[in-house]
C-alpha positions in Angstrom: -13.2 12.6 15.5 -12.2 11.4 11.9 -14.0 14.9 10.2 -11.9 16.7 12.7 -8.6 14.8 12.2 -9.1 15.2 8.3 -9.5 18.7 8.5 -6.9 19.0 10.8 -4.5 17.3 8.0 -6.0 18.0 4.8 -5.9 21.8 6.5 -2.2 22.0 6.0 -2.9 21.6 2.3 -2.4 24.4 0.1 0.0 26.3 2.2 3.3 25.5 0.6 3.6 24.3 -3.1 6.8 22.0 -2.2 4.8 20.2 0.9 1.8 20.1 -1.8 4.0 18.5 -4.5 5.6 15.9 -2.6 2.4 14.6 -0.9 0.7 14.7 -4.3 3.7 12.7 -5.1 3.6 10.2 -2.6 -0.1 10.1 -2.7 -0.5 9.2 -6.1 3.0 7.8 -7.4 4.2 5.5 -3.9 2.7 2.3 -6.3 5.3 2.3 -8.3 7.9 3.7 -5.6 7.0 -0.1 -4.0 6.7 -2.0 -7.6 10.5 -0.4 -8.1 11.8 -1.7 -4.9 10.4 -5.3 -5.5 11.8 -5.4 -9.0 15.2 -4.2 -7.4 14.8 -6.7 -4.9 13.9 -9.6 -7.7 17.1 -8.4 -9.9 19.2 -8.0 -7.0 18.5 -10.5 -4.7 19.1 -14.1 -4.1 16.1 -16.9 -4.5 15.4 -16.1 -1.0 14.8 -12.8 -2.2 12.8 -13.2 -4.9 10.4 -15.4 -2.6 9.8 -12.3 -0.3 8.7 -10.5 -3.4 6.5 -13.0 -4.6 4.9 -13.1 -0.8 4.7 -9.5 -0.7 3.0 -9.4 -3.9 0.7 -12.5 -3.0 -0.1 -10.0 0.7 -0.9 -7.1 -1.3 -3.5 -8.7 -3.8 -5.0 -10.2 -0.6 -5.2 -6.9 0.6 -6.7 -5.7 -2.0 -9.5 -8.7 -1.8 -10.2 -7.8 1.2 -10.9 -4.0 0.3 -12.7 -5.2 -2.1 -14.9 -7.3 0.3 -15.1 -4.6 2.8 -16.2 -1.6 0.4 -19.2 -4.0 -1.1 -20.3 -4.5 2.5 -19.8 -1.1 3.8 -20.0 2.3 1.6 -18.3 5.6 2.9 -17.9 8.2 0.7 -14.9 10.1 -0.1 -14.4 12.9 2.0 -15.0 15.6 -0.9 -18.2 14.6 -1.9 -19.8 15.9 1.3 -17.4 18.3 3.3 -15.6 21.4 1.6 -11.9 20.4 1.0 -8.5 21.1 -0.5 -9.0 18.6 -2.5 -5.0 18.5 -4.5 -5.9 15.6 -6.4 -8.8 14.2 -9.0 -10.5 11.1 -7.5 -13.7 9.4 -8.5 -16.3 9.5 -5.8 -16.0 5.8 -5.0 -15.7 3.8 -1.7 -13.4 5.9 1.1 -13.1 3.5 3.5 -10.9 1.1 3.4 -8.2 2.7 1.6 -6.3 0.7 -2.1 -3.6 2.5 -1.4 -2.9 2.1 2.6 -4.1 -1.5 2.4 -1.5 -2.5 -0.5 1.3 -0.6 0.9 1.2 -2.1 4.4 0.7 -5.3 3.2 3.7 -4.9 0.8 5.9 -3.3 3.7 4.9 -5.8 6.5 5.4 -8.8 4.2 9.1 -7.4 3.3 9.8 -7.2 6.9 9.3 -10.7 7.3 12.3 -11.2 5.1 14.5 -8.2 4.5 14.4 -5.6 7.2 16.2 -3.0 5.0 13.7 -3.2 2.0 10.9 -3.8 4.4 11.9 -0.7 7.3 11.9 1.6 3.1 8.8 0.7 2.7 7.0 0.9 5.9 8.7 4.4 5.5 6.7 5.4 2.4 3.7 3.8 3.6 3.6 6.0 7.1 4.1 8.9 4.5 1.5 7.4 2.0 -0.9 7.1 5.1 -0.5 10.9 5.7 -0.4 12.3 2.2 -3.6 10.5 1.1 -5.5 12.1 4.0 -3.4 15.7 2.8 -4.1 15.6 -0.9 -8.2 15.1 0.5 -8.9 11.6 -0.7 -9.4 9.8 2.6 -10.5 9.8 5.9 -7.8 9.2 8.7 -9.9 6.0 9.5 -9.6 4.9 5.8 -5.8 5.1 5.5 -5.9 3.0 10.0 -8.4 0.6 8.3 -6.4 -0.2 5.1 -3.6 -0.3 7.1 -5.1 -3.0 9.3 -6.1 -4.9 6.5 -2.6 -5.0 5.1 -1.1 -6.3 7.8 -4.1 -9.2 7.8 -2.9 -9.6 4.2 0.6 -10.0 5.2 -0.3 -12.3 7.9 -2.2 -14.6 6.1 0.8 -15.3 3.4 2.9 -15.8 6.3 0.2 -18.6 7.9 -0.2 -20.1 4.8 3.8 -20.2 3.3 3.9 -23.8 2.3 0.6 -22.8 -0.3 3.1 -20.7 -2.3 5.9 -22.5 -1.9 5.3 -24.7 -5.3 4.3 -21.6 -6.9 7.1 -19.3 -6.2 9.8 -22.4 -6.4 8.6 -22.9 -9.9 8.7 -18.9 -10.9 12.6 -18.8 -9.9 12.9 -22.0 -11.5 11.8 -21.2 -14.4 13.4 -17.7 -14.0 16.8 -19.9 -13.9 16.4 -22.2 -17.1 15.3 -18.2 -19.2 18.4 -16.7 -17.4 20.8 -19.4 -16.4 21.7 -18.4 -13.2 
């Protein structure tokens, strides 16, 4: 089911040079679509906001931990290395499943939810896309992009079950980010 759900995707690759460009886009670029956003947010935004980028940074590394955990345990290939694709992007042959990408991007957009539905509804935006375009441009699996996903959402969860950890940690980034900027 996830060969025949990747080909079905990664199938409409190739087709039309637009559709190509903007999923190569959004495979490859939607880090710094999301760093953009929080930086906006931190700028923009009151204290309150500058917490929920500090938490949605904090759920995206452990994310990423997690991936890392998971890819030790459990190896799946990329889906190039064994099946013919249109592959639209260069990737090492490293660990498929769960997906960097997916897992950091849900754990980015569920965290901002938390806090600011606008940023956070953006984001979970892009990452829907992001799920979709990394499957298009040949990189991953459908079940890599549903797994990373998962796992940002446990990333996001676990900052929201343990808030009062960061507290001290965040309250002292915005203080100190009020004595450099007096604010």
């Amino acid at each position: 089911m996830n060969l025949k759900l990747f080909h079905m995707i990664n199938g409409l690759a190739g087709h039309n040079i637009f559709l190509d460009k903007t999923m190569i886009f959004i495979a490859v670029y939607s880090p710094l679509i999301y760093g953009v956003l929080l930086i906006l947010q931190w700028f923009i935004g009151s204290d309150s906001g500058k917490k929920a980028s500090m938490d949605a940074f904090f759920a995206a590394i452990i994310a990423l931990g997690l991936n890392l955990m998971v890819s030790t345990i459990y190896f799946e290939p990329r889906p190039f290395v064994h099946n013919k694709v249109n592959l639209l992007v260069r990737h090492p042959a490293d660990a498929s499943f769960p997906s960097d990408h997916a897992s950091g991007g849900s754990a980015l957009s569920f965290a901002e939810l938390m806090y600011d539905r606008l940023i956070g509804r953006i984001m979970m935006g892009l990452t829907l896309l992001l799920l979709f375009a990394r499957v298009y441009v040949g990189v991953h699996y459908p079940f890599d992009v549903i797994g990373g996903f998962a796992i940002g959402f446990m990333g996001s969860e676990i900052v929201k079950r343990l808030d009062g950890i960061f507290d001290p940690i965040e309250g002292y980034v915005i203080k100190i980010w009020h004595k450099i900027f007096a604010f």
